[in-house]
C-alpha positions in Angstrom: 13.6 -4.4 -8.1 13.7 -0.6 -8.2 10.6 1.1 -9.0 9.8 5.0 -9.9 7.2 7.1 -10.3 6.9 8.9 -13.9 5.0 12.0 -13.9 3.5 13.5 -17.2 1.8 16.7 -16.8 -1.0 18.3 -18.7 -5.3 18.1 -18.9 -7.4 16.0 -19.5 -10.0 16.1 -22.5 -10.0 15.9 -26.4 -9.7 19.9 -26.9 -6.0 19.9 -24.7 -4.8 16.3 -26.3 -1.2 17.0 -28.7 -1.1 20.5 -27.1 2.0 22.3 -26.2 0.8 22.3 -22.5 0.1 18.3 -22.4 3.3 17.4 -23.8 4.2 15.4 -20.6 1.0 13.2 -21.4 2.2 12.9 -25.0 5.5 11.7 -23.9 4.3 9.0 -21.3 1.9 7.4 -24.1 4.9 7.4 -26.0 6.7 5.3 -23.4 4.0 3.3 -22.4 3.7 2.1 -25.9 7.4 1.5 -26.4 6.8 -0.7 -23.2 3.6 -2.9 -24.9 1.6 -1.3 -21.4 -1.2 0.5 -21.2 -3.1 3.2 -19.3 -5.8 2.7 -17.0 -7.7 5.3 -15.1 -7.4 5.1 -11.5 -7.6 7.4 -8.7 -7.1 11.2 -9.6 -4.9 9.6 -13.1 -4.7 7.4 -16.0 -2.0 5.1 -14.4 0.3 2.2 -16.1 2.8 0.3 -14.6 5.5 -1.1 -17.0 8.5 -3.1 -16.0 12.0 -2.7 -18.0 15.2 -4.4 -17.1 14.5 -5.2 -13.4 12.9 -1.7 -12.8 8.9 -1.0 -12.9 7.7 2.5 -13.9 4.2 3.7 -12.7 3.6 6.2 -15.0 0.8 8.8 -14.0 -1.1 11.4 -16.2 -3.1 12.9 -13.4 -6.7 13.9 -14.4 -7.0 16.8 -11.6 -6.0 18.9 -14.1 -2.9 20.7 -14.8 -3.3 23.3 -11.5 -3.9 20.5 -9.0 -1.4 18.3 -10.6 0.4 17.9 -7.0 -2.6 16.0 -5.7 -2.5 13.1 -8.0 1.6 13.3 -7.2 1.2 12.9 -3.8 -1.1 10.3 -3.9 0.6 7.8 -6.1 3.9 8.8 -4.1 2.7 7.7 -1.2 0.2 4.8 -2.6 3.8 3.1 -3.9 5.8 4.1 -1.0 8.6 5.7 -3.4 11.2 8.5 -2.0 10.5 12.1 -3.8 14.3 11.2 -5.5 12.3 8.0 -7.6 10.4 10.4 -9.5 10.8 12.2 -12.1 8.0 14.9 -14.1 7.8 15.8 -17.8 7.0 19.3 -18.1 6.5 21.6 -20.9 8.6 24.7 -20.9 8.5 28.6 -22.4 11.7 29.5 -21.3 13.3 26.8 -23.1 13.4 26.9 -27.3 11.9 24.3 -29.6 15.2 22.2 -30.3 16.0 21.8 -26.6 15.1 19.5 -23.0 16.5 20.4 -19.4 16.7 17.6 -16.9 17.5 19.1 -13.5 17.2 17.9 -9.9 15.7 21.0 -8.5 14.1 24.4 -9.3 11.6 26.7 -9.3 7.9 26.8 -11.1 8.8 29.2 -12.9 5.6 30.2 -13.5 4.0 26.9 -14.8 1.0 26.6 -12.5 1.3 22.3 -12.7 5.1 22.7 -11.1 3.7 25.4 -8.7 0.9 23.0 -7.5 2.8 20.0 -7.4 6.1 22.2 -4.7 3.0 23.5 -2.9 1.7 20.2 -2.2 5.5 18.3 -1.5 6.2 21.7 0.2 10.0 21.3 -2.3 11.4 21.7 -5.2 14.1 19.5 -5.2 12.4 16.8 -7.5 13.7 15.8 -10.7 12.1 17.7 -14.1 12.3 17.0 -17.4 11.4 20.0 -19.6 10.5 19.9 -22.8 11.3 23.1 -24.8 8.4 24.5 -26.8 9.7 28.1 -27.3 7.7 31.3 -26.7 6.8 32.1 -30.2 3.9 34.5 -29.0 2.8 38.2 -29.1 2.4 40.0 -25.6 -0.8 38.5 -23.5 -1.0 35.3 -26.0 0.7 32.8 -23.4 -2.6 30.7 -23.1 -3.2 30.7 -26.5 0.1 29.4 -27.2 0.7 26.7 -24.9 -2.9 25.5 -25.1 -2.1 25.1 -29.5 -1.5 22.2 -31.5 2.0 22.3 -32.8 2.7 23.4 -36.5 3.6 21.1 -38.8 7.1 22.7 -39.3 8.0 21.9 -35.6 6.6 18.3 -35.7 9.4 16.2 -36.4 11.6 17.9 -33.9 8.8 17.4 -31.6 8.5 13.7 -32.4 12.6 13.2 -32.0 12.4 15.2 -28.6 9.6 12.7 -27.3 11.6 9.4 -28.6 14.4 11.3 -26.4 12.2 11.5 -23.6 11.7 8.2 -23.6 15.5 7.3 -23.8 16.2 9.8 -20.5 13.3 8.1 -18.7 15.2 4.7 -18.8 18.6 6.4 -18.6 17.4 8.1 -15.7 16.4 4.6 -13.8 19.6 3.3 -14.8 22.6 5.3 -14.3 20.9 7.8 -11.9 20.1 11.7 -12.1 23.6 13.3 -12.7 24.5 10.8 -15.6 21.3 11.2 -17.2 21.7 15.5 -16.6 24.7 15.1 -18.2 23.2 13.1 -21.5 19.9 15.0 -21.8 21.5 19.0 -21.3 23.7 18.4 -24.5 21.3 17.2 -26.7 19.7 19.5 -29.2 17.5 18.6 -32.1 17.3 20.1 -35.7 
C-alpha cells in the first residue's frame, strides 16, 4: 500500500474559513468528504487519513497558521515516514487567473509566506504544488485584503468546478505519478 501526505494550506478560525487564502483547506474537506473520512485535530493540524484504491492519504490542514505552515509539514512527514516526492500541497495562487490550476514538481514561494515557511523548513523546493488560481483582481497595497476575502458570487461556480478538479488531481497524482498528472491538470481551464 502506497501512502501520501496531502497538504492544504491556509488559517485556522471562522473569520479565514472560504477565503481566497484557505483555499487548500477548502479543497481537502472537499476530498475528505468525497472519501466518507473525517478530520480530526491532532498535533500542529486537523488530520484525516482516507484510503482509496490500495493507497491511504493523510491529509493535513496545519493549525500553525499559514506562516509556520512548514512545521506541521515536517512533522507529519516524518511522523509517517513518507519521502518529500509522496507529498503534495494545495496552494492558493495570485500569479495565476481565476479559470486556472498549476501542478508542478518544484519552484519558488513566490511570495506566499505558507510556501516560503514550509522550503525554509525542508531547506527545498522541489516538492510537488498544486496552485489554485484566484487572480489578482486588487488595487495597489490591497493584497491582504484580497486573499483574506470571501469569493464573489460571480466566481463561485468556477471555484466549486476547480475544487471537484482538485480532488480528481489528488487521486490522479497517487495513481499515475507527477508528470502524468502535470500533464492533465496544466491544460485544464474552467469557464
Amino acid at each position: 500500500m502506497h501512502k501520501f501526505l496531502i497538504i492544504g494550506l491556509g488559517n485556522i478560525g471562522d473569520e479565514y474559513r472560504h477565503t481566497r487564502h484557505n483555499i487548500g483547506f477548502d479543497v481537502l474537506d472537499a476530498f475528505v468528504r468525497r472519501q466518507n473520512g473525517f478530520f480530526k485535530l491532532d498535533r500542529l493540524a486537523e488530520v484525516a487519513e482516507v484510503k482509496l484504491k490500495g493507497k491511504t492519504f493523510i491529509c493535513i490542514k496545519p493549525t500553525t497558521y499559514m506562516n509556520l505552515s512548514g512545521k506541521a509539514f515536517k512533522y507529519w512527514l516524518d511522523k509517517e515516514k513518507l519521502d518529500i516526492a509522496s507529498t503534495l500541497t494545495i496552494v492558493d495562487d495570485l500569479a495565476l487567473p481565476i479559470n486556472k490550476l498549476r501542478l508542478r514538481g518544484a519552484g519558488s514561494d513566490a511570495g506566499h509566506n505558507g510556501l516560503k515557511d514550509i522550503q525554509l523548513t525542508l531547506g527545498t523546493d522541489v516538492y510537488a504544488k498544486l496552485r489554485f488560481g484566484i487572480g489578482n483582481d486588487f488595487p495597489k497595497g490591497g493584497q491582504a485584503d484580497f486573499v483574506l476575502s470571501k469569493w464573489l458570487p460571480s466566481e463561485q461556480p468556477i471555484v466549486d468546478l476547480k475544487i471537484k478538479a482538485c480532488c480528481d488531481i489528488i487521486e490522479q497524482f497517487a495513481a499515475i505519478g507527477l508528470e502524468k498528472a502535470m500533464n492533465m491538470a496544466n491544460t485544464l481551464a474552467f469557464t
